[in-house]
Backbone as CSV, one residue per row, in Angstrom:
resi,resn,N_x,N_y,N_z,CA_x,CA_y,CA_z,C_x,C_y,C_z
1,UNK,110.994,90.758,110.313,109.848,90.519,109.435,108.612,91.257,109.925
2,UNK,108.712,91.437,111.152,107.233,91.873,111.820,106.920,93.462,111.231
3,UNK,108.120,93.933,111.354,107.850,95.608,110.409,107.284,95.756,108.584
4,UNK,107.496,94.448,108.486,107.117,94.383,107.055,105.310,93.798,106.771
5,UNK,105.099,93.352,107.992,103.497,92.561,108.227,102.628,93.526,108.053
6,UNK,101.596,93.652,107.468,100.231,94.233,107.941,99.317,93.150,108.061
7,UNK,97.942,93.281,108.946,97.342,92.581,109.511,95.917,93.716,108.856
8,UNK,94.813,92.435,107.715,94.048,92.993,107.434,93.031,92.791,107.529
9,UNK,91.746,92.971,108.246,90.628,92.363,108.493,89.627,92.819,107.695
10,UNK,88.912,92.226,107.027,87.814,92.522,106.072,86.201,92.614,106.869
11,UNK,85.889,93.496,106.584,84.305,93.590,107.311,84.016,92.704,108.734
12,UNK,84.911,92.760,109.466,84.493,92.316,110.592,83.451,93.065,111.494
13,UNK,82.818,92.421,112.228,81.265,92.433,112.552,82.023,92.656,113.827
14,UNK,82.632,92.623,114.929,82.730,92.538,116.540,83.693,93.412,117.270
15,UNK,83.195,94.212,117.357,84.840,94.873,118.339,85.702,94.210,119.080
16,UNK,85.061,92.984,120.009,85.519,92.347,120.751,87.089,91.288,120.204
17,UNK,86.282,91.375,118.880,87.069,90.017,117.692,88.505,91.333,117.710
18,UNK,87.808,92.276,117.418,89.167,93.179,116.645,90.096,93.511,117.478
19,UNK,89.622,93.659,119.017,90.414,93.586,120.051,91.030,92.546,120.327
20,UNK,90.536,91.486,120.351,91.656,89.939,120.667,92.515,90.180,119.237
21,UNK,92.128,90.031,118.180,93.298,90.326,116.976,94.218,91.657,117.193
22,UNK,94.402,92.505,117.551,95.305,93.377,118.006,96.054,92.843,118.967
23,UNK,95.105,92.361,120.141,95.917,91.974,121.898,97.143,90.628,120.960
24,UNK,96.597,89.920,120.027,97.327,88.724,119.274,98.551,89.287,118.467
25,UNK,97.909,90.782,117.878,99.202,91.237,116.896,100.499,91.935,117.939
26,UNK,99.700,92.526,119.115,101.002,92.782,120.015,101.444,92.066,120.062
27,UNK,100.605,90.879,120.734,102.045,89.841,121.253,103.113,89.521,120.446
28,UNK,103.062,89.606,119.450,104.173,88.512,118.609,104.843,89.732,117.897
29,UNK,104.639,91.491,118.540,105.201,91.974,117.610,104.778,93.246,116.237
30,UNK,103.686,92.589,116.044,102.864,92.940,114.750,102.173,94.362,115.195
31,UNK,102.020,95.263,114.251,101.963,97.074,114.951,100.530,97.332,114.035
32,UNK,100.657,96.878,112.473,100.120,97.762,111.730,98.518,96.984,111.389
33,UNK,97.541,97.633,111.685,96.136,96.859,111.385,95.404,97.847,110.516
34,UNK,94.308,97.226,110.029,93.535,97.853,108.761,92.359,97.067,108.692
35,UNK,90.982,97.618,109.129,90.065,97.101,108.687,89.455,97.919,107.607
36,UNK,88.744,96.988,106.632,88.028,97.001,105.282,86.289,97.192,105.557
37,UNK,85.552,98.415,105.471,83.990,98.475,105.687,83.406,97.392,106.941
38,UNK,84.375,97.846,107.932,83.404,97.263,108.967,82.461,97.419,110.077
39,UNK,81.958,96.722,110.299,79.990,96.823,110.985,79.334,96.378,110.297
40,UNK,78.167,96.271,111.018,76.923,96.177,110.159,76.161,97.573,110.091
41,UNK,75.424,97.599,108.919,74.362,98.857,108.675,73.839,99.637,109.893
42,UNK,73.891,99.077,111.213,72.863,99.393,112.047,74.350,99.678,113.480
43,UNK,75.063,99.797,112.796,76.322,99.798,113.777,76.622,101.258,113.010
44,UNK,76.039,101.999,112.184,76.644,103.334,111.655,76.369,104.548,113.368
45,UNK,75.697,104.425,113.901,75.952,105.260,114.899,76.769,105.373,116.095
46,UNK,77.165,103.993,116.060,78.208,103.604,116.923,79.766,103.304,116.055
47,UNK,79.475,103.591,115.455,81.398,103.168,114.232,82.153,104.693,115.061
48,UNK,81.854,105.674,115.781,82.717,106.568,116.783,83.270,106.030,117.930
49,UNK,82.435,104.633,118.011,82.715,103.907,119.430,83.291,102.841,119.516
50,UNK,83.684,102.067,118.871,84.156,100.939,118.048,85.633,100.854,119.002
51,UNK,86.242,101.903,119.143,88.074,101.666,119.805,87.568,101.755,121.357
52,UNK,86.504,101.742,122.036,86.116,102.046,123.380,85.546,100.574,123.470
53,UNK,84.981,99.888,122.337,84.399,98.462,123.034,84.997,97.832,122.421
54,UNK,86.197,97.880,121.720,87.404,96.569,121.503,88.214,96.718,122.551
55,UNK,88.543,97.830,123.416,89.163,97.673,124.009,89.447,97.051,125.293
56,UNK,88.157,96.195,124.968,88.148,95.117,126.715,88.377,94.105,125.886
57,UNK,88.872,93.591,124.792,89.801,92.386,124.786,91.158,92.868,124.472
58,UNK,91.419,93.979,123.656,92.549,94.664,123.771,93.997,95.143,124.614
59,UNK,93.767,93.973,125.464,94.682,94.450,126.855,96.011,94.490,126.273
60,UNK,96.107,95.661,126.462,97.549,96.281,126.350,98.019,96.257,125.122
61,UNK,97.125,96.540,124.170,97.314,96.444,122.941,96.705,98.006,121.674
62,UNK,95.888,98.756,122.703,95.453,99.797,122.399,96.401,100.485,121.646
63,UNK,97.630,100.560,121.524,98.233,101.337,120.820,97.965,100.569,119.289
64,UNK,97.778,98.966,119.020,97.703,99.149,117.710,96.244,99.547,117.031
65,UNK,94.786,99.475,118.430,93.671,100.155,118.093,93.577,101.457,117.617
66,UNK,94.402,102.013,118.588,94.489,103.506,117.937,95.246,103.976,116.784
67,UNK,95.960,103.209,116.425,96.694,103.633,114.647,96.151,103.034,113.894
68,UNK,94.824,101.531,113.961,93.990,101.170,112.922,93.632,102.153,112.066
69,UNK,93.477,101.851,110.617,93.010,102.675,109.838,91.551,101.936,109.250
70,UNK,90.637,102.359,108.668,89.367,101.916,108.152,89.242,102.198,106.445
71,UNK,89.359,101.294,106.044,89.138,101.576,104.357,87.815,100.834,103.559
72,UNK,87.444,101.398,102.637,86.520,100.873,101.969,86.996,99.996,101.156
73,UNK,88.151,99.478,100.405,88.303,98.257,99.840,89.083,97.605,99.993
74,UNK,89.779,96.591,99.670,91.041,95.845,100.375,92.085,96.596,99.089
75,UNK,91.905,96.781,97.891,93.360,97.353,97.320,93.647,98.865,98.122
76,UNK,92.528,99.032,98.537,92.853,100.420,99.269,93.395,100.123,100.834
77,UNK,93.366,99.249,101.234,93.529,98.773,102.489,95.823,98.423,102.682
78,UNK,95.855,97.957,101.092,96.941,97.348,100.816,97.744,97.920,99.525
79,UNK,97.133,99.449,99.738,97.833,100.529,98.549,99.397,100.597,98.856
80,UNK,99.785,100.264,100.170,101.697,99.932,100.454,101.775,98.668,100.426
81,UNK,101.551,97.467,99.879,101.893,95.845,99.909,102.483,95.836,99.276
82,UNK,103.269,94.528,98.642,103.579,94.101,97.486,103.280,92.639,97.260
83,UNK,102.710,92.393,98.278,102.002,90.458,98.350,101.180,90.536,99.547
84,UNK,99.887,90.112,98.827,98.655,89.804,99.304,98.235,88.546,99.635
85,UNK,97.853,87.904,101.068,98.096,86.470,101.354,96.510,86.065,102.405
86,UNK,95.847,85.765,101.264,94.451,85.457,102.000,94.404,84.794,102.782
87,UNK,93.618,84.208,104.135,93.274,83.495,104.837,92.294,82.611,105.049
88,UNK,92.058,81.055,105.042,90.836,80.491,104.871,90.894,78.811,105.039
89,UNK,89.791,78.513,105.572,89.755,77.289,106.382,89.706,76.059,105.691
90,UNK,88.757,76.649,104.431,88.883,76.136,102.614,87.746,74.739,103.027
91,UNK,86.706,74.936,104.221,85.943,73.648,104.145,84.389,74.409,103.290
92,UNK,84.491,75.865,103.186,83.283,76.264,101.990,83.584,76.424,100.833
93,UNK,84.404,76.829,99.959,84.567,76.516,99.086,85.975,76.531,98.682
94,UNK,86.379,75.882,97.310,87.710,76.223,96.351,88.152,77.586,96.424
95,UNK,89.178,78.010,96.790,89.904,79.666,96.997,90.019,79.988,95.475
96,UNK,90.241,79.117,94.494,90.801,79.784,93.201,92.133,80.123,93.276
97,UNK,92.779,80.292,94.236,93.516,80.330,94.515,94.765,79.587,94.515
98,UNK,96.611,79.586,94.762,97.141,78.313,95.026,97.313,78.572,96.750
99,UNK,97.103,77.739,97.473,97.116,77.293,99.109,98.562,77.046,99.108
100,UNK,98.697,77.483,100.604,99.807,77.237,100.948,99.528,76.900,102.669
101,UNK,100.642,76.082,103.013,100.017,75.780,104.606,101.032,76.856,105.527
102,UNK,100.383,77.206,106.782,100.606,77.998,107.479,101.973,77.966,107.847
103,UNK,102.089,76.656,108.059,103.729,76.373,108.331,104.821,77.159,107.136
104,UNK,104.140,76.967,105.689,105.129,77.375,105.057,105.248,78.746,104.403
105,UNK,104.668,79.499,105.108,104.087,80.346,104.747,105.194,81.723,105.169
106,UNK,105.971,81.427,105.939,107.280,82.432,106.515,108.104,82.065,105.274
107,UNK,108.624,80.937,104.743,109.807,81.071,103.770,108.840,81.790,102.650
108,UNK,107.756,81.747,101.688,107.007,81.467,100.997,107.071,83.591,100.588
109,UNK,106.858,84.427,102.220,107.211,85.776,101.754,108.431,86.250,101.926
110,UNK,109.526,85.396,102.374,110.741,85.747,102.871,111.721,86.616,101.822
111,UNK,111.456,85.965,100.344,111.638,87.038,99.280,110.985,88.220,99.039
112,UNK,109.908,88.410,99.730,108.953,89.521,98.969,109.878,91.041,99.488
113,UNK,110.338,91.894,98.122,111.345,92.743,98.702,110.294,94.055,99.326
114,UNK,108.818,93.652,99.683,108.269,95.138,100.072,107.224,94.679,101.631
115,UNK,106.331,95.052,101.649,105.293,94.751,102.987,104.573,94.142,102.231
116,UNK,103.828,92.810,103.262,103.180,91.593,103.020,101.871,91.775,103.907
117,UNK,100.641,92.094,103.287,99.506,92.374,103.920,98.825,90.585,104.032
118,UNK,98.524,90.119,105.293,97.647,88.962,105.651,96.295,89.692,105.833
119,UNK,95.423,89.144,105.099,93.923,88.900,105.066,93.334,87.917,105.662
120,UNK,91.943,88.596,106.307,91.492,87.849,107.126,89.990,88.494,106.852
121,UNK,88.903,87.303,106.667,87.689,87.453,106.350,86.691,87.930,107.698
122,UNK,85.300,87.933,106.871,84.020,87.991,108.074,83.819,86.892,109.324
123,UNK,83.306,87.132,109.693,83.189,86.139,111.309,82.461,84.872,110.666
124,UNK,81.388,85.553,109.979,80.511,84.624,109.714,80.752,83.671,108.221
125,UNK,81.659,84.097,107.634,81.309,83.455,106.697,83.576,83.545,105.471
126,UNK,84.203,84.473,106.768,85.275,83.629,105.695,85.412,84.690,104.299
127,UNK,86.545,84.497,104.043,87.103,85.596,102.568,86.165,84.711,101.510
128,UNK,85.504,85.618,100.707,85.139,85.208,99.944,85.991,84.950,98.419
129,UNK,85.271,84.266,97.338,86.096,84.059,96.285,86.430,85.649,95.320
130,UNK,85.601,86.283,95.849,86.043,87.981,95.400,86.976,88.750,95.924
131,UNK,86.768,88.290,97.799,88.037,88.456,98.180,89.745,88.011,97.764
132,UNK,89.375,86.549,97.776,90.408,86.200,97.164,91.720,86.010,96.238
133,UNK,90.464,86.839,95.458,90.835,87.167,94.082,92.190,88.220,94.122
134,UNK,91.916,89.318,95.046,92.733,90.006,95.265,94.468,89.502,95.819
135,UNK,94.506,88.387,96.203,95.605,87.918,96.535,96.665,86.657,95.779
136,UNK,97.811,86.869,96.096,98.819,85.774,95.167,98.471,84.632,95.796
137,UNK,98.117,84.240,97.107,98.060,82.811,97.220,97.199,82.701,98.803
138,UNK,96.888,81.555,99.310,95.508,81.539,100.236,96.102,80.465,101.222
139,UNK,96.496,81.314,102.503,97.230,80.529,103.605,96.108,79.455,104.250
140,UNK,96.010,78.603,104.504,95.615,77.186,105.176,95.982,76.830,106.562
141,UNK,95.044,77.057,107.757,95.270,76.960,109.081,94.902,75.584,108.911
142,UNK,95.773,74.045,109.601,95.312,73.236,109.347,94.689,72.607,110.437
143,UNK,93.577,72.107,110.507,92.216,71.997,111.777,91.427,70.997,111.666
144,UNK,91.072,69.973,112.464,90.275,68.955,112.228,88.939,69.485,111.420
145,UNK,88.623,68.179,110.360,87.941,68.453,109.444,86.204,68.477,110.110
146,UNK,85.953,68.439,111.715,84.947,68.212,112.005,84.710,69.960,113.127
147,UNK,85.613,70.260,113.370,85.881,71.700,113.353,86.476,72.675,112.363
148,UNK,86.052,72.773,111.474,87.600,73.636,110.698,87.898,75.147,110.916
149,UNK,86.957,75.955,110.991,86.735,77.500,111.288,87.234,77.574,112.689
150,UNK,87.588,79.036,112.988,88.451,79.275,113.716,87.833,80.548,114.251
151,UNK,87.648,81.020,115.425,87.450,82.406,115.678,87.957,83.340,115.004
152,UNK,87.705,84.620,115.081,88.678,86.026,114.152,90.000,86.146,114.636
153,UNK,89.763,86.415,116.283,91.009,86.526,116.969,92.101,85.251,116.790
154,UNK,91.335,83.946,117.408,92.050,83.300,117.726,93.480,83.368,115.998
155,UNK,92.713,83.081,114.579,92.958,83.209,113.809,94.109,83.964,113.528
156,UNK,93.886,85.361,113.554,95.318,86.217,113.938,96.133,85.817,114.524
157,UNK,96.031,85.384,116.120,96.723,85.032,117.131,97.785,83.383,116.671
158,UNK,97.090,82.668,115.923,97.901,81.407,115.487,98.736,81.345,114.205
159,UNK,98.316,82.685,113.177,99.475,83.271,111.990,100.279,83.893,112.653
160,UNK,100.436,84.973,113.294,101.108,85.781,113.724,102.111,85.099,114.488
161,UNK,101.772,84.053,115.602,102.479,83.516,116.143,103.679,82.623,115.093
162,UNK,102.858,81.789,114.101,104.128,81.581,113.180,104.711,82.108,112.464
163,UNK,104.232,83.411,111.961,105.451,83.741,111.271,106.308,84.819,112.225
164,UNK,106.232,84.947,113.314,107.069,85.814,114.579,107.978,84.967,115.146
165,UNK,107.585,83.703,114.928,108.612,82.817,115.684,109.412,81.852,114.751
166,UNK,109.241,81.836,113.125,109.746,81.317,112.101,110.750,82.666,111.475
167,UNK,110.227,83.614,112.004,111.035,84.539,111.073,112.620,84.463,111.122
168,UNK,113.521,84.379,112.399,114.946,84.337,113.268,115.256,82.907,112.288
169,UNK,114.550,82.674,111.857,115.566,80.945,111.150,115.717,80.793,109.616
170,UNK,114.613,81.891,109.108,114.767,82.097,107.526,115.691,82.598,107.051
171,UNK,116.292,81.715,105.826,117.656,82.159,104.906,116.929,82.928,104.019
172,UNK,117.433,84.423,103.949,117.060,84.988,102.369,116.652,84.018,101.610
173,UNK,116.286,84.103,100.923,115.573,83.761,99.761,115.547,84.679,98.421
174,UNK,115.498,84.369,97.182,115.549,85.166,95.859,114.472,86.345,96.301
175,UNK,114.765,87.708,96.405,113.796,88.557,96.464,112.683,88.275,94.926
176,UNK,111.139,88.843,94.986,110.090,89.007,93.916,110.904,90.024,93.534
177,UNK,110.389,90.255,92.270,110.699,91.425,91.287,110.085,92.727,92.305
178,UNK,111.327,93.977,92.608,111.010,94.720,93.360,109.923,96.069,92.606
179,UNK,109.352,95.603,91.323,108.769,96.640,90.581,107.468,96.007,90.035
180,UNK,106.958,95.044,90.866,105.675,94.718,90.048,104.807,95.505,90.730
181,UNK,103.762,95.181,90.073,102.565,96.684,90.283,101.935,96.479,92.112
182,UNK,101.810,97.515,92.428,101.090,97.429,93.666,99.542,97.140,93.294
183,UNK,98.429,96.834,94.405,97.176,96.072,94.568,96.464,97.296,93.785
184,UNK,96.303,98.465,93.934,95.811,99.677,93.282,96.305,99.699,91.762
185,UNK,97.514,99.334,91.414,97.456,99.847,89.888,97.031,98.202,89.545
186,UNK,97.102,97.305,89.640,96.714,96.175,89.646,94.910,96.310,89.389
187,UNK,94.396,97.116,90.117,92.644,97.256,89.941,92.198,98.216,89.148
188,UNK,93.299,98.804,88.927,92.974,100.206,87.544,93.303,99.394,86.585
189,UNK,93.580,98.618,86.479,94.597,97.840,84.980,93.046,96.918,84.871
190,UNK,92.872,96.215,86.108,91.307,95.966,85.610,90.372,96.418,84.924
191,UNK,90.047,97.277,85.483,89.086,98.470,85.479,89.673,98.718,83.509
192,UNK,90.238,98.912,83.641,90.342,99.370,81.918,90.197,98.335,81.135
193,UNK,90.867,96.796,81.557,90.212,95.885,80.217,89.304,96.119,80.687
194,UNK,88.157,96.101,81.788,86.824,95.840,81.312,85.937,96.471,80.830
195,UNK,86.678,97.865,81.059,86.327,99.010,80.386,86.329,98.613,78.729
196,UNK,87.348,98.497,78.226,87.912,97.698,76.775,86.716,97.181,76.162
197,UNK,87.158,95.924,76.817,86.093,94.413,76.696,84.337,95.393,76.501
198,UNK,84.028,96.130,77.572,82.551,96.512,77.214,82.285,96.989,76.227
199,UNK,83.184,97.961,75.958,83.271,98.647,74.704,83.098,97.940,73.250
200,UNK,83.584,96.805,73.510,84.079,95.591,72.247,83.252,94.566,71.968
201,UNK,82.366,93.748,73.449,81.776,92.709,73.187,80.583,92.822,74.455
202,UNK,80.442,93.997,74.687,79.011,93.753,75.409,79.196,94.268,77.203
203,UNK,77.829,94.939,77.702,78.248,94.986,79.007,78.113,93.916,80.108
204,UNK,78.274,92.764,79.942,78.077,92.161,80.615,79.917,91.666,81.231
205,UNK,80.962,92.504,80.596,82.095,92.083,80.489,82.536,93.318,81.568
206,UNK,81.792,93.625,82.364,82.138,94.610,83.828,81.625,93.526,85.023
207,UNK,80.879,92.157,84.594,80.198,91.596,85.605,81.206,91.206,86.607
208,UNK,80.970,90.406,87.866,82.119,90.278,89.064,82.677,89.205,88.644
209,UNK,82.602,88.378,88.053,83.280,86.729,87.964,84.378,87.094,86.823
210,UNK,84.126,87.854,85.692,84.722,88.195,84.601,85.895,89.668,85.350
211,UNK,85.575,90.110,85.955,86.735,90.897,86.887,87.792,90.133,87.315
212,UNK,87.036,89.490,88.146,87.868,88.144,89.219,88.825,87.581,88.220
213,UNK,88.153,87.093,87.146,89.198,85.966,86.222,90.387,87.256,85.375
214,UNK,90.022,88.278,85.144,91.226,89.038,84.824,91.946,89.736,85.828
215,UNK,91.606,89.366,87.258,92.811,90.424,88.629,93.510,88.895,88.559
216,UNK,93.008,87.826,88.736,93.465,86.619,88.882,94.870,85.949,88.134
217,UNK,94.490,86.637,86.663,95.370,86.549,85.817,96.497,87.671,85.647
218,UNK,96.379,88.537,86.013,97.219,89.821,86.229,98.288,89.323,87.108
219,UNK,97.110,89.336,88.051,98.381,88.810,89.557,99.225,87.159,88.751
220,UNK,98.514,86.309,88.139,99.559,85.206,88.371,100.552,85.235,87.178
221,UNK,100.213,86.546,86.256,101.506,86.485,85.352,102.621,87.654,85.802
222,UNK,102.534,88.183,87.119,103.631,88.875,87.887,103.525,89.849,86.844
223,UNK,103.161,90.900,86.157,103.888,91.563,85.143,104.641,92.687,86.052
224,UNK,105.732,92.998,85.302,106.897,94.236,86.340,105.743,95.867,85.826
225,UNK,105.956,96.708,86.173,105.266,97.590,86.203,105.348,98.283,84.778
226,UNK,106.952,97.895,83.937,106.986,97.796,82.502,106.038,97.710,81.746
227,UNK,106.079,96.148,81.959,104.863,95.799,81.143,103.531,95.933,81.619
228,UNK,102.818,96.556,83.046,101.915,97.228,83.014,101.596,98.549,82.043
229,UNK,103.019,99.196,81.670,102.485,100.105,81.394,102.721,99.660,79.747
230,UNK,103.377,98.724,79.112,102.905,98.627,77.811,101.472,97.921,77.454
231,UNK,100.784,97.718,78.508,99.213,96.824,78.111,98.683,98.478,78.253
232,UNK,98.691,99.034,78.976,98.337,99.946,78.822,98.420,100.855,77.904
233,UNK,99.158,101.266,77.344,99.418,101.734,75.193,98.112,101.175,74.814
234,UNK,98.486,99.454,75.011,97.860,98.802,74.254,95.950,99.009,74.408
235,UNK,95.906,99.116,75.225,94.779,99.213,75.423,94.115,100.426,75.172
236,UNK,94.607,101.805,75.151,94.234,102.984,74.392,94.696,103.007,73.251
237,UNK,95.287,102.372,72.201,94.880,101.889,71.069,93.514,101.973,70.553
238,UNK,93.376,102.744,69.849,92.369,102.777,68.813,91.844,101.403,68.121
C-alpha cells in the first residue's frame, strides 16, 4: 500500500514541521511528499533554503526532502490520485464532508484501483472547507475533546503509522471504478459549469461557495470519465 500513498501538505508554515512529517513518512515506509504554496510572504527569499532547515528534524529522511515537489494547488498537487482523503480534527468546523475514523480508513482505500493522496492542512488553522472540498471523504484523528489538534508532524506520523501497519491484514476489497476522472479534469469540469452558469444567470455563479457545492457534487456522484465527457457536449451546447 505504501507505494500507492502520497503524503500532501497544504501551505505549511515550518520547515521543522515538514521535516518531522518526512522523518514520520520514512518510518512507516511512505516515499512520496508534495507541498501546496508553502511559506509565508516574507519566507520568499528563503523558499531556496527550506530542504537545509527541515533537515534537522529530518533524520534520515532527506531522501524524501529531496524528491518533495512544490505546487500551487492541491488538484495540481494530486494530478496522479484517484482518491483524495482530507485530514481534520473537526473541533472548528463541519468538513462538508463524510468522516471517516482513522482506524477505518486502510479498508475504506483498499479498493481504490490507483494512488491515494492524504491531505494535511496549515499549522495554524487546519484544511479548510475549500480545502475540503477537493476530497471524497475527511479522515478523523480521534483526541480528547479538551485537546483535539495535533502538531503537523506528529499528525503524519500517527496516519502513516496506521495505515503501514493495517495494510498486511486487508482483504481486497471491490476495486472504485478504475476510470473516474482524476482531481484536474474534475476542476476543469468545474471551471466550465461556472463558466456556463455565468453566462446564464449572473457573475456571481464563479463565487467560492458555489464552486465548492459543484466539485462537491461531481466528486459524490463518482461520474466514470464517460460521462464526464457527455456533460461536457452538454455543456457546449448552444
Amino acid at each position: 500500500m505504501q507505494s500507492q500513498l502520497k503524503i500532501i501538505l497544504v501551505r505549511p508554515r515550518n520547515p521543522d514541521n515538514i521535516g518531522a512529517a518526512a522523518r514520520a513518512m520514512a518510518n512507516f515506509g511512505l516515499a512520496e511528499l508534495a507541498l501546496v504554496a508553502p511559506f509565508e510572504s516574507d519566507w520568499k527569499e528563503a523558499a531556496d533554503a527550506w530542504r537545509s532547515e527541515a533537515s534537522v528534524s529530518a533524520i534520515d529522511a532527506m531522501d524524501v526532502i529531496n524528491s518533495a515537489k512544490i505546487f500551487d494547488s492541491i488538484p495540481e498537487a494530486a494530478a496522479d490520485c484517484s482518491l483524495l482523503l482530507g485530514t481534520s480534527s473537526l473541533h472548528r468546523a463541519i468538513p462538508g464532508r463524510d468522516v471517516i475514523l482513522l482506524s477505518e480508513t486502510p479498508a475504506y482505500i483498499s479498493g481504490c484501483a490507483g494512488k491515494t493522496a492524504i491531505i494535511f492542512g496549515p499549522e495554524k488553522t487546519g484544511l479548510t472547507k475549500e480545502h475540503l472540498s477537493f476530497c471524497s471523504a475527511t479522515i478523523n484523528i480521534p483526541t480528547r475533546e479538551k485537546q483535539p489538534s495535533m502538531n503537523l508532524g506528529q499528525s503524519v506520523a500517527v496516519v502513516a503509522y496506521e495505515l503501514a501497519t493495517r495494510a498486511h491484514v486487508l482483504k481486497p476489497s471491490a476495486q472504485r471504478e478504475a476510470r473516474e476522472p482524476k482531481p484536474m479534469e474534475i476542476e476543469r469540469m468545474v471551471e466550465r459549469i461556472c463558466a456556463r452558469l455565468r453566462r446564464s444567470h449572473g457573475p456571481h455563479w464563479g463565487e467560492e461557495a458555489q464552486a465548492r457545492s459543484i466539485r462537491q457534487g461531481l466528486l459524490d456522484a463518482r461520474l466514470t470519465r464517460a460521462a464526464m465527457t457527455a456533460l461536457i457536449l452538454l455543456l457546449e451546447e448552444k
